[in-house]
DODREN-110505 format. One record per residue: y, z, x of N, C-alpha, C in turn; residue in three letters. Coordinates in nm, 4 decimals, padded with zeros to 6 digits, always signed. Example, Ala and Ser with C-alpha at 12.3 -4.5 7.8 and 13.67 -1.06 7.14 Angstrom:
(site (-00.5690,+00.7800,+01.3190),(-00.4500,+00.7800,+01.2300),(-00.3300,+00.7800,+01.3200),'ala');
(site (-00.2250,+00.7080,+01.2850),(-00.1060,+00.7140,+01.3670),(+00.0030,+00.7870,+01.2900),'ser');
//
This chain:
(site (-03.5791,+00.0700,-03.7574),(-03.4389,+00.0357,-03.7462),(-03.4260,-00.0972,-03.6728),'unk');
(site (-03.3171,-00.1607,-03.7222),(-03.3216,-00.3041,-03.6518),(-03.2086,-00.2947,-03.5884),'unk');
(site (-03.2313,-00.3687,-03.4519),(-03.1248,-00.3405,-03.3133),(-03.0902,-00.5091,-03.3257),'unk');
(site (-02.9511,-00.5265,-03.2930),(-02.8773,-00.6591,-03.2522),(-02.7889,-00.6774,-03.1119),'unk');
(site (-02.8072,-00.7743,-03.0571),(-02.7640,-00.7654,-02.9165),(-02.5842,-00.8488,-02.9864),'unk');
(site (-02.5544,-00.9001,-03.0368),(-02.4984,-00.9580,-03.0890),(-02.3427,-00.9098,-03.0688),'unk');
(site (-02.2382,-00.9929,-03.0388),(-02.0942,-00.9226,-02.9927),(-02.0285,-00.8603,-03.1216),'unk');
(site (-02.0012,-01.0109,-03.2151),(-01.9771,-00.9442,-03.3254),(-02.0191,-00.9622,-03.4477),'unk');
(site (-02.0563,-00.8297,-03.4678),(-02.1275,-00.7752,-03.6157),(-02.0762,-00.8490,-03.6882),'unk');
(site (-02.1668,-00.9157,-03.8289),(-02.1215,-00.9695,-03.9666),(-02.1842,-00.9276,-04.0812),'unk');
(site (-02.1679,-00.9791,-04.1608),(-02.2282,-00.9553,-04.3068),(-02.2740,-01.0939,-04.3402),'unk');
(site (-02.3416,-01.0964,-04.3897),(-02.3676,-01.2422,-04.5029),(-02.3540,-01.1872,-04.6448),'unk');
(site (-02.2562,-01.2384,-04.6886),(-02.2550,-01.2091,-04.8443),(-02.2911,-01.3118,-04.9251),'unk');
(site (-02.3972,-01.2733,-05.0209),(-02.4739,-01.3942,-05.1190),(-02.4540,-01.3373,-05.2779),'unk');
(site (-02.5009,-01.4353,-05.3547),(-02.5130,-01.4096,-05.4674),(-02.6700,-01.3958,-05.5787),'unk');
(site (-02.6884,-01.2752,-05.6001),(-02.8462,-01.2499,-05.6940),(-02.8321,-01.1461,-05.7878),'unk');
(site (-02.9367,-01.1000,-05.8433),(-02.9162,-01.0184,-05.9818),(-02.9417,-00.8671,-05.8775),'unk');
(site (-02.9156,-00.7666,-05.9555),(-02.8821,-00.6170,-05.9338),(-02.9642,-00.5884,-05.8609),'unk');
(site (-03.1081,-00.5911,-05.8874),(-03.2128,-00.5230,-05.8044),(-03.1980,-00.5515,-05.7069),'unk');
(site (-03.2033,-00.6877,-05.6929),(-03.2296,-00.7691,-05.5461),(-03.2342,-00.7105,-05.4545),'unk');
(site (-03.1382,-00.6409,-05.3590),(-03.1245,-00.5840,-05.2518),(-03.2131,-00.4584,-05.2517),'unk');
(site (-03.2785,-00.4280,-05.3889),(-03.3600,-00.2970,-05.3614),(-03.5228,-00.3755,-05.3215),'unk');
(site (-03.5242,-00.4880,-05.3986),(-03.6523,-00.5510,-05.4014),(-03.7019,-00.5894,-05.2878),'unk');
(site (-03.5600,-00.6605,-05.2198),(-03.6041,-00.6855,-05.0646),(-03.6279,-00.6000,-04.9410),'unk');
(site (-03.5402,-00.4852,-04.9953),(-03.6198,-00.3726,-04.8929),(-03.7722,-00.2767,-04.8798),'unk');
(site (-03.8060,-00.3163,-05.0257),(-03.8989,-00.2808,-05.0279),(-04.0441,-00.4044,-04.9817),'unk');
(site (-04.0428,-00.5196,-04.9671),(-04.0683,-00.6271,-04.9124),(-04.0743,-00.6341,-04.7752),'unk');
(site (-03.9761,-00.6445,-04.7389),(-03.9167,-00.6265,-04.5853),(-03.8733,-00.7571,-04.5945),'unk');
(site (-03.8190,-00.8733,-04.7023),(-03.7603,-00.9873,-04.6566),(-03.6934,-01.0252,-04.7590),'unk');
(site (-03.6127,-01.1346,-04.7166),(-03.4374,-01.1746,-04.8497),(-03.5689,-01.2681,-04.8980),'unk');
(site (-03.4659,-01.4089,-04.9120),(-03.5221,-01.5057,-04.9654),(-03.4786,-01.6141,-04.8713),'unk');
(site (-03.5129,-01.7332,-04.8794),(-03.4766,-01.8670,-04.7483),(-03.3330,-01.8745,-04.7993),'unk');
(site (-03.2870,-01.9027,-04.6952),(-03.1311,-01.9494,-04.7269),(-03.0999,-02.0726,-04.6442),'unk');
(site (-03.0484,-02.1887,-04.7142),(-02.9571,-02.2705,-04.6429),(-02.8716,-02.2648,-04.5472),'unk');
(site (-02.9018,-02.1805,-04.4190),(-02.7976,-02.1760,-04.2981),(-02.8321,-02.2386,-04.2236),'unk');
(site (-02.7480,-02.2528,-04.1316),(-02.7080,-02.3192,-03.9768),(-02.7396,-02.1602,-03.8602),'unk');
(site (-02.8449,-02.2497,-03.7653),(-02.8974,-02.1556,-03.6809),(-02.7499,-02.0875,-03.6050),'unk');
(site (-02.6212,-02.1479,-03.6248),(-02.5215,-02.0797,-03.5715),(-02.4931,-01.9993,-03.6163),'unk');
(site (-02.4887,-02.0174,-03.7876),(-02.4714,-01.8829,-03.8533),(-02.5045,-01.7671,-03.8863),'unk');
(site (-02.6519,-01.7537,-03.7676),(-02.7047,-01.6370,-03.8026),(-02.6564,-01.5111,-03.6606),'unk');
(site (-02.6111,-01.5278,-03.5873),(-02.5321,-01.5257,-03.4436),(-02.4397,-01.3670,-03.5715),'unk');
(site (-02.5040,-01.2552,-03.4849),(-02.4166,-01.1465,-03.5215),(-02.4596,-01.0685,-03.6860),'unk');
(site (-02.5190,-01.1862,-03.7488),(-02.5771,-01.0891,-03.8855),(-02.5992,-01.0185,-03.8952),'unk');
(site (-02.5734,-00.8592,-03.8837),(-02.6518,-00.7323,-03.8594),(-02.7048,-00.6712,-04.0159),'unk');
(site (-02.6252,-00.7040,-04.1358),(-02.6507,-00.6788,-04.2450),(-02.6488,-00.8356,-04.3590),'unk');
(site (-02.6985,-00.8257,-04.4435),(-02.6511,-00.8796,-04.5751),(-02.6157,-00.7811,-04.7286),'unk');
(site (-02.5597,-00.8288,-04.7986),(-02.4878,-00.7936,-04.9704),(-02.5637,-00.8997,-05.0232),'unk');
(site (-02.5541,-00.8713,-05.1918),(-02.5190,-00.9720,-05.2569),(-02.4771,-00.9300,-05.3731),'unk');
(site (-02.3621,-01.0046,-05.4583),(-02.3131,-00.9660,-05.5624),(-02.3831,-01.0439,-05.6917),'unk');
(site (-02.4068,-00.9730,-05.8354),(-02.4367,-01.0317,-05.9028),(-02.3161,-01.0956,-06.0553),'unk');
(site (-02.3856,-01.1405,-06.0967),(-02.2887,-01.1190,-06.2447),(-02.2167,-01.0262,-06.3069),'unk');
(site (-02.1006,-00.9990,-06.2545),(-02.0514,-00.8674,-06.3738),(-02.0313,-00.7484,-06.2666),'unk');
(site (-02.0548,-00.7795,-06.1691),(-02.0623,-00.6597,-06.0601),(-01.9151,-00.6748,-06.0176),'unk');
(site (-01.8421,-00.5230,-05.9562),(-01.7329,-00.5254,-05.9147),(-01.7205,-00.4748,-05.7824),'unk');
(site (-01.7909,-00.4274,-05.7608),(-01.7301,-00.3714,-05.5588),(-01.9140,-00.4066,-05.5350),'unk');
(site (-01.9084,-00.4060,-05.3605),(-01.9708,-00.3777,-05.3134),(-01.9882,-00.2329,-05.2553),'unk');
(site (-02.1247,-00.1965,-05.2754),(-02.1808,-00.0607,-05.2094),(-02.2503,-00.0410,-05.1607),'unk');
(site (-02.3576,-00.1405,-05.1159),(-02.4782,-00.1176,-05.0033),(-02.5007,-00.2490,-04.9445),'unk');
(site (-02.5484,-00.2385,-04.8198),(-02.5529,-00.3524,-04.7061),(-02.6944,-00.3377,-04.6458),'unk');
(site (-02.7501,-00.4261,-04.6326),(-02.9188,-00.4121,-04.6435),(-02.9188,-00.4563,-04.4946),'unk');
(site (-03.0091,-00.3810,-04.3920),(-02.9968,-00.4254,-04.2398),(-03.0953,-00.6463,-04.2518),'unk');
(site (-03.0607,-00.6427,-04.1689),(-03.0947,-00.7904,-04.1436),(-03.1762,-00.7831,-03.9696),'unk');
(site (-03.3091,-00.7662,-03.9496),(-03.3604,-00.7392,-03.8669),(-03.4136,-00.8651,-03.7272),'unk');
(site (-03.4029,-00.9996,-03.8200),(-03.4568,-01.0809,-03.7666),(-03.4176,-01.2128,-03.8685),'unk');
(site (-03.4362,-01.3141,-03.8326),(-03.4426,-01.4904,-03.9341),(-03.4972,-01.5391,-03.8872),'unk');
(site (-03.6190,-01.5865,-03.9684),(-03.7269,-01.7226,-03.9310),(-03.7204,-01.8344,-04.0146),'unk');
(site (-03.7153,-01.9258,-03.9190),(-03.6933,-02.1341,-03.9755),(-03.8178,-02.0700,-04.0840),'unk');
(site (-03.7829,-02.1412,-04.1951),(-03.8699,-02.2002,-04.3424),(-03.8184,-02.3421,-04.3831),'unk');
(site (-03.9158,-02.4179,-04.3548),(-03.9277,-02.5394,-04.4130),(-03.8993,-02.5410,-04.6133),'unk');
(site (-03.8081,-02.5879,-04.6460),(-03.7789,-02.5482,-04.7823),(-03.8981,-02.7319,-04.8336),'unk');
(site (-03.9296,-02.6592,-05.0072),(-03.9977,-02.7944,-05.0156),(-03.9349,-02.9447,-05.0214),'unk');
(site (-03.7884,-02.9738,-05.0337),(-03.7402,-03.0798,-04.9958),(-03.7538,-03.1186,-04.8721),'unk');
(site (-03.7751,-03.0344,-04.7443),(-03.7822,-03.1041,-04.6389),(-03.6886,-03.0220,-04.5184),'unk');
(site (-03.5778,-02.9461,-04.6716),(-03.4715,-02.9032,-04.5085),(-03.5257,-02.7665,-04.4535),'unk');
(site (-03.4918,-02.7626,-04.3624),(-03.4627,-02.6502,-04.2854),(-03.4018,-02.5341,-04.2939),'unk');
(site (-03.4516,-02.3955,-04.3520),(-03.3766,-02.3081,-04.3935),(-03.3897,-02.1521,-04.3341),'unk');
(site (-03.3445,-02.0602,-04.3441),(-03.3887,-01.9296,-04.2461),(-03.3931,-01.7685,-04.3508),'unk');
(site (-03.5134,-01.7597,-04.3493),(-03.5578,-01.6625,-04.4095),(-03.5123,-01.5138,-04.3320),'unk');
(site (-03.4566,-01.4016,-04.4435),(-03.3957,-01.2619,-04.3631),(-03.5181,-01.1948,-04.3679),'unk');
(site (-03.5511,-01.1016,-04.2230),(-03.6336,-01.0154,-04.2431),(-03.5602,-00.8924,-04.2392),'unk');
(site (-03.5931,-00.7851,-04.3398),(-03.4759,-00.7143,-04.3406),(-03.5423,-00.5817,-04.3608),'unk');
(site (-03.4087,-00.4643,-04.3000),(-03.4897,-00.3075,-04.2993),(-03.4555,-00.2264,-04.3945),'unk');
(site (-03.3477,-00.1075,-04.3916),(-03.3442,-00.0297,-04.4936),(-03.2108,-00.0702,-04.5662),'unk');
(site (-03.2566,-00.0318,-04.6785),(-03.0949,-00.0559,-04.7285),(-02.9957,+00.1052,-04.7405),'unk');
(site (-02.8682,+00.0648,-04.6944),(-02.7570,+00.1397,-04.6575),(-02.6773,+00.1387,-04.8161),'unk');
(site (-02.6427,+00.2402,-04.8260),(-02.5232,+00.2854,-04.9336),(-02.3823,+00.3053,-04.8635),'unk');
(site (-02.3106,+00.2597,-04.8985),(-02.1840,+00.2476,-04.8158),(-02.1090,+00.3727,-04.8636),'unk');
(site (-02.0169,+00.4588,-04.7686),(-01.9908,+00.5955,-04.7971),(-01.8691,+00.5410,-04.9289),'unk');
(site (-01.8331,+00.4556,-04.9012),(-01.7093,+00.4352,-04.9925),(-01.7117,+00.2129,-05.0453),'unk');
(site (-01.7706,+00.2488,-05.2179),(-01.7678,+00.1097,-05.2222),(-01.6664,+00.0476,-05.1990),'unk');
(site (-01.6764,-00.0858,-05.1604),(-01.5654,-00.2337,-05.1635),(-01.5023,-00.2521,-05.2791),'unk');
(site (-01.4592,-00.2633,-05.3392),(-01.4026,-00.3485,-05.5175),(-01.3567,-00.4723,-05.4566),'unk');
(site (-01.3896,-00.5999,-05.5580),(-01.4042,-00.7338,-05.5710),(-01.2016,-00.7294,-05.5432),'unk');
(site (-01.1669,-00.6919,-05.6101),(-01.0218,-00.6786,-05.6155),(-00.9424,-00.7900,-05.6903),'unk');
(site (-00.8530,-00.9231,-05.6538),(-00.7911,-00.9978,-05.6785),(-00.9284,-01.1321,-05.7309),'unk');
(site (-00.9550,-01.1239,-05.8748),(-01.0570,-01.2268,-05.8859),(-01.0301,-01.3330,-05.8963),'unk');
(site (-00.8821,-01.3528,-05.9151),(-00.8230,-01.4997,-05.8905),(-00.8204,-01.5360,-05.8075),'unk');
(site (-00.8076,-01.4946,-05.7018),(-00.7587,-01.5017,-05.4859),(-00.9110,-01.5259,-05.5012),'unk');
(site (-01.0085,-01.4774,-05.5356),(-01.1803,-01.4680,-05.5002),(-01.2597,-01.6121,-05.5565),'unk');
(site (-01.1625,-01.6539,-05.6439),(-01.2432,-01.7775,-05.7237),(-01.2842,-01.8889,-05.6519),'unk');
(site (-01.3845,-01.9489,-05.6535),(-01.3812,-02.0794,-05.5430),(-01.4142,-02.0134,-05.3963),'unk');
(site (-01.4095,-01.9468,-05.4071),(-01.4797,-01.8467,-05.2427),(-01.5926,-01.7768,-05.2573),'unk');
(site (-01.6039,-01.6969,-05.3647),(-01.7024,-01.5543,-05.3668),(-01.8328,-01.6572,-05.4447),'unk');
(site (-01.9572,-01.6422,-05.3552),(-02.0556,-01.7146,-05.3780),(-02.1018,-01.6886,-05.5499),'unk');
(site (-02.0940,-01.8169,-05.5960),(-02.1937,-01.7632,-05.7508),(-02.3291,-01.8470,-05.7795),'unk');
(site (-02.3527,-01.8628,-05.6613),(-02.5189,-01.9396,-05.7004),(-02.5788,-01.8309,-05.5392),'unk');
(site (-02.7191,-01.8376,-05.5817),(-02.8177,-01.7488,-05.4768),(-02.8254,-01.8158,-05.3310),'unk');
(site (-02.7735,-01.9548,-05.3206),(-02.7989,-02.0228,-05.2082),(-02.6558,-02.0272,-05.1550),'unk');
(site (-02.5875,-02.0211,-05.2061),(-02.4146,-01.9970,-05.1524),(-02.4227,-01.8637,-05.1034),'unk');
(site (-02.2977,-01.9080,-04.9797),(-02.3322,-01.7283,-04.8754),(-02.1592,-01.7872,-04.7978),'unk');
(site (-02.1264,-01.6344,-04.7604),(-01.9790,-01.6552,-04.7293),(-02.0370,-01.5114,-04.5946),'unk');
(site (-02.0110,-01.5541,-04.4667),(-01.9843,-01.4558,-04.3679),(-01.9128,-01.4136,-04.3253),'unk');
(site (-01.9047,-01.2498,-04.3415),(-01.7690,-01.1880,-04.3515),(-01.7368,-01.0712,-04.1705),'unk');
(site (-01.6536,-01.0555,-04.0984),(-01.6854,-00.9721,-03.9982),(-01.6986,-00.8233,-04.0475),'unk');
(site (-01.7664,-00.7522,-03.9782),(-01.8295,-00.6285,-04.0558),(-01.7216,-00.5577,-04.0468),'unk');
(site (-01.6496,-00.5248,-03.9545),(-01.5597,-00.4346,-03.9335),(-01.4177,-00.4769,-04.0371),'unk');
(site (-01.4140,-00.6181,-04.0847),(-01.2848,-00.6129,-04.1715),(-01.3404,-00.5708,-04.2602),'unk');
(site (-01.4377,-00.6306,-04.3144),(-01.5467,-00.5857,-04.4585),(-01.4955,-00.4349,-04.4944),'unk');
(site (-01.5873,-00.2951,-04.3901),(-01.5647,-00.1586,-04.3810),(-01.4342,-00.1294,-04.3598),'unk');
(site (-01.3151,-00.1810,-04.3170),(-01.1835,-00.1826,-04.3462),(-01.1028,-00.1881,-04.4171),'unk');
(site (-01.1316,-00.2754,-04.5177),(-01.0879,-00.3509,-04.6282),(-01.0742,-00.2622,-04.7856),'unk');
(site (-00.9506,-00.2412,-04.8013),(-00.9359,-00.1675,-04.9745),(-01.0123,-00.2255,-05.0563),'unk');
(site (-00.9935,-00.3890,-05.0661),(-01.0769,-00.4479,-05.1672),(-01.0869,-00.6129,-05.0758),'unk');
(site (-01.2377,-00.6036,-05.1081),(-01.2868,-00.8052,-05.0546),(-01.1710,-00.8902,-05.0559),'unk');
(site (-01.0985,-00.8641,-05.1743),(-01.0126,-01.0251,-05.2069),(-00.8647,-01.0036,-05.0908),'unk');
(site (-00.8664,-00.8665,-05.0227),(-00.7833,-00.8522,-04.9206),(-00.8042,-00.9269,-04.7743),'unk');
(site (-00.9491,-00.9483,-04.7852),(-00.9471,-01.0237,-04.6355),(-00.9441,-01.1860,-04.6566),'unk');
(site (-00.9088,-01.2057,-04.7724),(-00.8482,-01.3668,-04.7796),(-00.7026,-01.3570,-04.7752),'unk');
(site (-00.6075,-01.4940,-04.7258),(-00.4511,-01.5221,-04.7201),(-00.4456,-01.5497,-04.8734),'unk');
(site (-00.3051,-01.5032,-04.8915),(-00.3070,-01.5140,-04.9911),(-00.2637,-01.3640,-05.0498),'unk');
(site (-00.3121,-01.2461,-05.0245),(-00.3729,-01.1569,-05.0753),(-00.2539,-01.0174,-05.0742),'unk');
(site (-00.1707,-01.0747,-04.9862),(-00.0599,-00.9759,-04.9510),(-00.1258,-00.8584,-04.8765),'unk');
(site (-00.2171,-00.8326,-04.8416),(-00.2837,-00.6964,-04.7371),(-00.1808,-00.7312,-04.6267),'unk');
(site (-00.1863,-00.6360,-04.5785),(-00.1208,-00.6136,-04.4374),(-00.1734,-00.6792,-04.3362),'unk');
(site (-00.2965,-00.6992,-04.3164),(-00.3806,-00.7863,-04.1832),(-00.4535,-00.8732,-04.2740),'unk');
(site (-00.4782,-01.0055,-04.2842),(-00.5666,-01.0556,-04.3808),(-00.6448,-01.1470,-04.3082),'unk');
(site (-00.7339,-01.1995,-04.2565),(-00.8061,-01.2493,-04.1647),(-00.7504,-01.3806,-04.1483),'unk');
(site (-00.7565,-01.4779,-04.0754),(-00.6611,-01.5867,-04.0925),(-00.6444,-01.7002,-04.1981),'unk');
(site (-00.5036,-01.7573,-04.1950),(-00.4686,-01.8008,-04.3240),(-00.5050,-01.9625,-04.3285),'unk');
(site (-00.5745,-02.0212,-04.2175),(-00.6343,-02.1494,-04.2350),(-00.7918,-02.1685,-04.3471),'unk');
(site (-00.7696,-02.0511,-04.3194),(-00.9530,-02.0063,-04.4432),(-00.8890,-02.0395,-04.5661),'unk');
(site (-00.9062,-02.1038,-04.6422),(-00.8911,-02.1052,-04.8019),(-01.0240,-02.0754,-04.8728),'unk');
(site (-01.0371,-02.1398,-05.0311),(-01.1712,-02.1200,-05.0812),(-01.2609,-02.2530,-05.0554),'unk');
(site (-01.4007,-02.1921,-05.0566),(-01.4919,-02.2726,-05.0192),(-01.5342,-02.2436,-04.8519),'unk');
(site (-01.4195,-02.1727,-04.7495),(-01.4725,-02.2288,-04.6234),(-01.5036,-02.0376,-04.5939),'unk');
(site (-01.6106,-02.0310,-04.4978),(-01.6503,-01.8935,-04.4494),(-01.5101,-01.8420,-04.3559),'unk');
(site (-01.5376,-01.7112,-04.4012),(-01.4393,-01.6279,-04.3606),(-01.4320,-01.6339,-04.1386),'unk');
(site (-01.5959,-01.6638,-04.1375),(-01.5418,-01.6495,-03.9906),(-01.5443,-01.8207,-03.9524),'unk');
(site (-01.4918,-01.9007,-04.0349),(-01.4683,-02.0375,-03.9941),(-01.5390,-02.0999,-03.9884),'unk');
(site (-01.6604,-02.0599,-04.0247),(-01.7950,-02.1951,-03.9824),(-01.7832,-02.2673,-04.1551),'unk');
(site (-01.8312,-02.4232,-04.1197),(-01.8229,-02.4560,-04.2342),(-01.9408,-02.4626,-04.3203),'unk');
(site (-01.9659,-02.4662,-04.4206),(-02.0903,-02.4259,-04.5275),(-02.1879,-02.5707,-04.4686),'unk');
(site (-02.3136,-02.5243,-04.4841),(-02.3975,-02.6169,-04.4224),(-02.3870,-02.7260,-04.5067),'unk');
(site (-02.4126,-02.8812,-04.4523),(-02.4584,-02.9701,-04.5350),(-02.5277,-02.9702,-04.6354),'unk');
(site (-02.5779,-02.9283,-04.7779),(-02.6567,-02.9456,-04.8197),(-02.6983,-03.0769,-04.9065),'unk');
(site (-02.6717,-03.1966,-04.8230),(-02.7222,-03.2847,-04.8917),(-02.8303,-03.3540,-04.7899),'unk');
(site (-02.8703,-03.3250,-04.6850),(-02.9271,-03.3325,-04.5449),(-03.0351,-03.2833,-04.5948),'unk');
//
């Protein structure tokens, strides 16, 4: 089991094909990702959605991240990760128009979500403005920028 000292819990939500999240638990690791050592502050799980998929239902623990030198040169952080979780009650994608331009569709795009709105949430496209939910996380977030405000790493660096 993987323990986090971390205040508050997140998700990293990415984008890969179906297995994925089974493949990596059986591994014990994601794949390198393009983040910012800030953004790994609270990760306790990752998702990822694929093509054609509509809710989320399992959240794979996130145990640890180690720097990987990617072969261009940058700097990237590999998940070491534990069991994967089935969520008692899936997410649905919900509003895919509100989701467009936000919800990652390449494997290196990642949107961090707080865990507790995530497990709160009727459907994903509720914790964007916009969305008419009753609490919607704040409304300076549009698409493109992470839900907990950090901005998507440089990737031309």
């Amino acid at each position: 089991m993987c323990i986090s000292s971390a205040m508050t819990n997140t998700v990293l939500l990415t984008h890969h094909h179906h297995q994925a999240l089974a493949n990596a638990a059986e591994r014990g690791f994601w794949m390198p990702l393009p983040l910012r050592r800030s953004d790994l502050d609270g990760v306790l799980y990752l998702t990822a959605l694929s093509r054609g998929s509509g809710r989320i239902s399992q959240l794979l623990e996130v145990c640890s991240f180690e720097p990987w030198r990617a072969a261009d040169g940058s700097e990237q952080w590999l998940p070491f990760v534990g069991q994967l979780l089935t969520l008692p009650r899936a997410i649905p994608l919900g509003n895919r128009q509100l989701l467009r331009g936000w919800l990652p569709q390449r494997r290196e795009a990642s949107q961090i979500l707080p865990l507790d709105r995530l497990l709160g949430a009727r459907r994903l496209s509720d914790l964007l403005a916009g969305s008419g939910a009753h609490c919607p996380l704040p409304s300076s977030l549009g698409a493109g920028q992470r839900i907990n405000a950090v901005a998507a790493p440089d990737r031309a660096a």
